[in-house]
N, C-alpha and C positions, 0 to 999 in steps of 0.2 A: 470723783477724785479718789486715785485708788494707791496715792502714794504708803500711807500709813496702813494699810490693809496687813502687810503679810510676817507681821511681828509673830515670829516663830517662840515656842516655849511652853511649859507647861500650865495648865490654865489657873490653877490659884496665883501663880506668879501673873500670868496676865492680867489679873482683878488688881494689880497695881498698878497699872499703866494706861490712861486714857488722854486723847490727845483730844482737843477741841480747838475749832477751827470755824474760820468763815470766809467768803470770796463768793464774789458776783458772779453773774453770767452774762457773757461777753455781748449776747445781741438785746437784752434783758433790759440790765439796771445795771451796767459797769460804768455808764458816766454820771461821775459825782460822786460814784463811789469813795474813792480814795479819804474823804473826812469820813464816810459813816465809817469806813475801816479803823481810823481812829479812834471814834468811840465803842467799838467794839472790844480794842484794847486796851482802852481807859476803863473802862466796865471791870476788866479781868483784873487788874492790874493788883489787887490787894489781895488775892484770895493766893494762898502759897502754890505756886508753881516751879517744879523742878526746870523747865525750858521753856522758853517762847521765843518767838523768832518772823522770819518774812523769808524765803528764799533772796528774796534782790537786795536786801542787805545784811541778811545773816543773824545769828541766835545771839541769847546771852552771853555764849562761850564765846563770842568775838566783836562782839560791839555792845554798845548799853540801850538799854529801854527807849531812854529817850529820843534814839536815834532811829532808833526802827521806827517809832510814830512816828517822828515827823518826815518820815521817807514817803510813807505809804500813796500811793496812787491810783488812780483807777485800774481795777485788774490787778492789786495786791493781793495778797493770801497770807493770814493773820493767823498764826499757831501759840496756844499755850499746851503744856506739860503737866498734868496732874495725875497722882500717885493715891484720892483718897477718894471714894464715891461719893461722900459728903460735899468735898469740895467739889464735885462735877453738879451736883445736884443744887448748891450754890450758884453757881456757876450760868447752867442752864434757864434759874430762877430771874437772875438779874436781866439776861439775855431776851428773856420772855416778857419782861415789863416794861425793856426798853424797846421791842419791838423795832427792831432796826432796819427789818427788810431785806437783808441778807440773808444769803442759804449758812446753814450753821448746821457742821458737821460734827460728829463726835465716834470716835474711835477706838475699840476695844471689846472686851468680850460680850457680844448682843445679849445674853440674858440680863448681863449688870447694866447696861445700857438702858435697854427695854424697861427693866423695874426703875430707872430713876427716870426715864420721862413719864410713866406711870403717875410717880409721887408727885411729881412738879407740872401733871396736869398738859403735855404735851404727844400729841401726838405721832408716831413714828413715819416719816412720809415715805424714804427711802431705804432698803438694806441693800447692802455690796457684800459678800461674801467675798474668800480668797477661797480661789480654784487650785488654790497646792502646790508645787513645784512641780513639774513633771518633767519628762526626759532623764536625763543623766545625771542622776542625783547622787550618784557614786562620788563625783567628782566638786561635790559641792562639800566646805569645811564642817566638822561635825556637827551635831546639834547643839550644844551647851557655847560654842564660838557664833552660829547662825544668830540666837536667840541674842546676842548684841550686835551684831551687823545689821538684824534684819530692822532695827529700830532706827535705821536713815532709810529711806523709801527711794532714794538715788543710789544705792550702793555707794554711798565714797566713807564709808568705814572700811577699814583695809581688816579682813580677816589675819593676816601675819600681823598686823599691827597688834588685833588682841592678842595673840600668843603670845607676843613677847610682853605686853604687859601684864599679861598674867603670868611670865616668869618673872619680871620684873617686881611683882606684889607678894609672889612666894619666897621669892629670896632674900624681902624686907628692903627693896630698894627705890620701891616707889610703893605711895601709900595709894590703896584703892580708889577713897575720893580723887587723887590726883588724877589718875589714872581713867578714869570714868571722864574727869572734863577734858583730858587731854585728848580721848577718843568723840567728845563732843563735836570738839571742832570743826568738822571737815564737813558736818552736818548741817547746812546753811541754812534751812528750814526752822531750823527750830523746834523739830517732833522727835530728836531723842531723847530718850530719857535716864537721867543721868543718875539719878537714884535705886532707881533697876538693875543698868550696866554698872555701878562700884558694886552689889550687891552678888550680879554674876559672876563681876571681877572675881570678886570673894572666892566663889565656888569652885569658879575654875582654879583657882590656883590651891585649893583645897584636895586637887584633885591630880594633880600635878605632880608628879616624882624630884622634878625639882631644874 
């Protein structure tokens, strides 16, 4: 699963942002899935999360909790949003005792990864690297606009979208947090992170002649 992989930005900024996830495999253990997916996101559900979501009905920003659990079905894919290693490490812990039988993935920078399955006694089965952009990277939006687009894994964050509201936050016309869930939306998944993008917001528009 290599949708969350290629979150552009510089890497202290990155130790803010870890996305955890779980989903069957299709010839595997995907039927019957669809409840352990449920208790997967009952599990999460208390620990503070800036996003979580399902692709087949969508994040916080556009529908509610509730709703997403009770969607869930076999060959779901169950996203929460955390911003705190503490909280992944929670996180990871509950995951570990409930032993659910699902693949459970976690996403972000592998050293900070590495040291909390360490702590919480978990093995690393799998790493996925991202191989880069390559080609015609001239033509790609700057970096400080990438490093919030590239937090949807389907591209449908609109790069003009962030520029104008990062004109829109420098000229005091819309507030950053607004701003950050407005650009959540379109993200159906539920893996961006929306305490990072108002944050970016911030910068870019700090940076911004106006």
């Amino acid at each position: 699963m290599s949708h969350t992989l290629h979150r552009c930005g510089a890497a202290e900024d990155l130790k803010q942002d870890f996305v955890v996830f779980s989903m069957s495999a299709k010839t595997v253990n995907a039927k019957g899935s669809g409840e352990t997916m449920k208790r997967f996101f009952e599990l999460l559900r208390n620990l503070p999360a800036t996003n979580f979501g399902d692709v087949k009905t969508g994040s916080r920003f556009n529908t509610d909790w509730q709703t997403i659990h009770d969607r869930f079905r076999d060959q779901s894919v169950a996203h929460y949003v955390f911003t705190d290693r503490n909280v992944v490490a929670q996180a990871l812990r509950e995951l570990k005792e409930a032993d659910l039988g699902l693949s459970v993935i976690v996403s972000g920078v592998f050293a900070e990864i590495e040291a909390i399955c360490r702590e919480v006694g978990l093995p690393v089965h799998t790493v996925q690297y991202s191989g880069g952009v390559l080609g015609r990277t001239d033509r790609l939006p700057p970096g400080p606009v990438l490093a919030i687009t590239t937090m949807c894994g389907h591209g449908l964050v609109s790069a003009r979208l962030v520029e104008k509201l990062a004109r829109q936050v420098k000229r005091g016309q819309k507030e950053a947090a607004a701003a950050a869930a407005e650009l959540a939306r379109p993200c159906m998944c539920g893996v961006f992170n929306v305490e990072r993008a108002e944050r970016l917001l911030r910068e870019l528009a700090d940076r911004r002649d106006g």
